[in-house]
Structures are given as structure tokens and as C-alpha cells.
N, C-alpha and C positions, 0 to 999 in steps of 0.2 A: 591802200591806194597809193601807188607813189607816187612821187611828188614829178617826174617825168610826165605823166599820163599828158599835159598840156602840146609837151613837143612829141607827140605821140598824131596828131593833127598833121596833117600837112602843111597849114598856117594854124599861128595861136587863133582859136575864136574870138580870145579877148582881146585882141588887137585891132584899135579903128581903122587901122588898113584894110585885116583882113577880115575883119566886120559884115561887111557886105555881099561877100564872096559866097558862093553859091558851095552848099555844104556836099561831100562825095559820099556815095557809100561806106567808104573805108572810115570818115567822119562819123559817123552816126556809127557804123559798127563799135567806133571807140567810145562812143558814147553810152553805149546800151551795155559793152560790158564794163565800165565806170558802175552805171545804175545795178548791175548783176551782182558785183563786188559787194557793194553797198547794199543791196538790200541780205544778200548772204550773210552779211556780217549784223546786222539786225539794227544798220541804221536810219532802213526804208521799212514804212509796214508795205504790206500789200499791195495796199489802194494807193497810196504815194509813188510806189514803183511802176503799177500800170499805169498811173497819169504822165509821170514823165518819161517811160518809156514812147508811150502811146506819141509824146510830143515829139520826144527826140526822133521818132524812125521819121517822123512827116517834117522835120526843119528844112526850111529851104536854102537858109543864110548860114552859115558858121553859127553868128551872134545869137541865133535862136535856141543853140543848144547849152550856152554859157549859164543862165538861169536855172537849168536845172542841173548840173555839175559843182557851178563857184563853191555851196556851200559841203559837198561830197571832198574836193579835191584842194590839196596844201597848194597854196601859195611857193613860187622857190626861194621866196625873199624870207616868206615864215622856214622855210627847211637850213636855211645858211643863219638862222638866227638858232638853229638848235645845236645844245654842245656837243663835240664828238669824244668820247673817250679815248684813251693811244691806241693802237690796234683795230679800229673798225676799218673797215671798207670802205674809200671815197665814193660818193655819187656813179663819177665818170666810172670808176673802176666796176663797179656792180657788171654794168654791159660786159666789160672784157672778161670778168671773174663768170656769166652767164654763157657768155661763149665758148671757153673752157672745161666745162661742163657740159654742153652739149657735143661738144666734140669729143669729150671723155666716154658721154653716154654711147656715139656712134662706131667709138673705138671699141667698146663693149660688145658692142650688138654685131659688129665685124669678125671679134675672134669668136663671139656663141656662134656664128654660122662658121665657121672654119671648123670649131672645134666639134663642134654637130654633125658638121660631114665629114671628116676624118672619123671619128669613132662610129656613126652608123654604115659609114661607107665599109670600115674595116670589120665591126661584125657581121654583116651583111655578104663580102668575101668570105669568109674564113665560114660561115654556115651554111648559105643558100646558094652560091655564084651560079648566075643563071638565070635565078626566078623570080621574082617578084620585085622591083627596085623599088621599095620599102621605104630607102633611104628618102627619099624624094619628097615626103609631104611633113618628117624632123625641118630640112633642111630649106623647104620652102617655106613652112613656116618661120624659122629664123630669118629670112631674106626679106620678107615682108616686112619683120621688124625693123628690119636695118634699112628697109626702102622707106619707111612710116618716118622714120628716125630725120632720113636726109630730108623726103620732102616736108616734113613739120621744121625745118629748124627755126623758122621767127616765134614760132607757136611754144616751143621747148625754151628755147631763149626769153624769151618774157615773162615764161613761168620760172624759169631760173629765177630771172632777177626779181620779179616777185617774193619768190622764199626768202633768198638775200637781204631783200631792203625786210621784209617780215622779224628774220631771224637779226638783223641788228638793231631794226626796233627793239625786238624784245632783249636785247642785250643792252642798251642804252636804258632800258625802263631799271632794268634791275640794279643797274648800276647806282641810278639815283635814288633808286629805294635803300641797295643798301648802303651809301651814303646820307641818306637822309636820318637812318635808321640809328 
């Protein structure tokens, strides 16, 4: 869970300003995959995850979905109390290092279709010229990719930073083990 998921809201829920406010789709969407994470990871049984799912899709206020998150989701004040080793990723930086990465991935997916139709296009000349444009369903399936690619990019990005915040937890744990050790 990281410890962002709060400014992930359009307002904090836990704020008595924004307390009141009438919860949006997008609200509850971040709420349900909070509970999804959480029960995946085997902190919710079952019957726990359909109760507060069940609660959260029906919150009508922000402050009604805080109750079933507070105990799922860090504090930022608990995360700036944890040590960082030299070399980890700051917070802020995770988003810009997740961006990067997706734009890596779509750089990717831009030259498999270039390089897909270049080479089907040119076997395709050189055997058949004429018959069948073969080439057409390599290359539109690459395009697809690369359309999937752009229109997912908040989707790709958050799972970025997911792995990121993931992979320097588990880099921070080890550390203090084998310091401890």
C-alpha cells in the first residue's frame, strides 16, 4: 500500500474540511482497490473484504470510507519516520522514476511496430508482392499495443510506482536485517 494512496482522493477523507463532502466514483474506486491490495496480500479474509467493500461502493461522504482504509493504509507522518538507506528513491521521485518507465515501455512498443512492419512488410515484397497483405494483422496487433500503452498511462504509472515503492521496501527490509544480523 503506499503511503500516497491518501493524496490519491481528490480531497484527504481525513480531513474535517473535506469530511463532509460528498464521495465521487473515482473516490470509492480508490477505495475498493486499497481493500483489493489488501485483501490480495492476506491482510483482509473474505468476509472482511466483502463488508467493506460492500461499505465503501455505498459511502456517500469522503469520511465514510476513512473507517475502513485508516487501519490498511501508512500514515505520511509514520513513512518520513522511516530510515532511508543512501541510494533509495525519494517519495516525490518514485512518480517521475514511474513515468520514465512508462514512456520507456511506449518507446518499446513504437519500435516492435516499426520493426514488425519493416520486416513483415519486406518479407511479404520479396515472396508474395501482390497477394495477400499478411502483413496487416503482425502489425496491427503491435499498434494495439502501443495504443493500450498510451491510452493506459495513469494505469501503467501507478503500477510502476507500486513495484518501486514495493521493490525499496523490500530493499530497506533487507537492509536492516542484514544490519541487525
Amino acid at each position: 500500500m503506499s503511503v500516497g494512496t491518501w493524496e490519491r482522493f481528490e480531497h484527504d477523507p481525513r480531513s474535517p474540511q473535506a469530511a463532509r463532502l460528498r464521495a465521487s466514483d473515482r473516490d470509492r474506486d480508490v477505495a475498493l482497490e486499497v481493500l483489493g491490495e489488501a485483501y490480495a496480500d492476506g491482510r483482509l479474509d473474505h468476509a472482511e473484504y466483502d463488508a467493506r467493500s460492500t461499505a465503501a461502493s455505498g459511502a456517500k461522504v469522503l469520511a465514510d470510507l476513512v473507517p475502513h482504509l485508516e487501519d490498511l493504509v501508512p500514515d505520511a507522518s509514520y513513512a518520513s519516520l522511516e530510515p532511508r538507506p543512501a541510494g533509495m528513491v525519494a517519495r516525490p521521485d518514485l512518480h517521475q522514476q514511474a513515468v520514465r518507465l512508462w514512456a520507456k515501455d511506449r518507446r518499446e512498443a513504437l519500435t516492435g511496430l516499426v520493426g514488425i512492419s519493416v520486416i513483415t512488410c519486406t518479407i511479404w515484397a520479396v515472396t508474395m508482392w501482390g497477394g495477400f497483405p499478411w502483413p496487416l494483422f503482425p502489425m496491427l496487433a503491435a499498434a494495439v499495443n502501443l495504443l493500450r500503452i498510451q491510452m493506459q498511462e495513469q494505469d501503467i504509472v501507478e503500477s510502476h510506482e507500486r513495484h518501486l515503492l514495493k521493490r525499496e521496501r523490500k530493499a530497506i527490509e533487507k537492509r536492516r536485517k542484514d544490519g541487525g544480523a
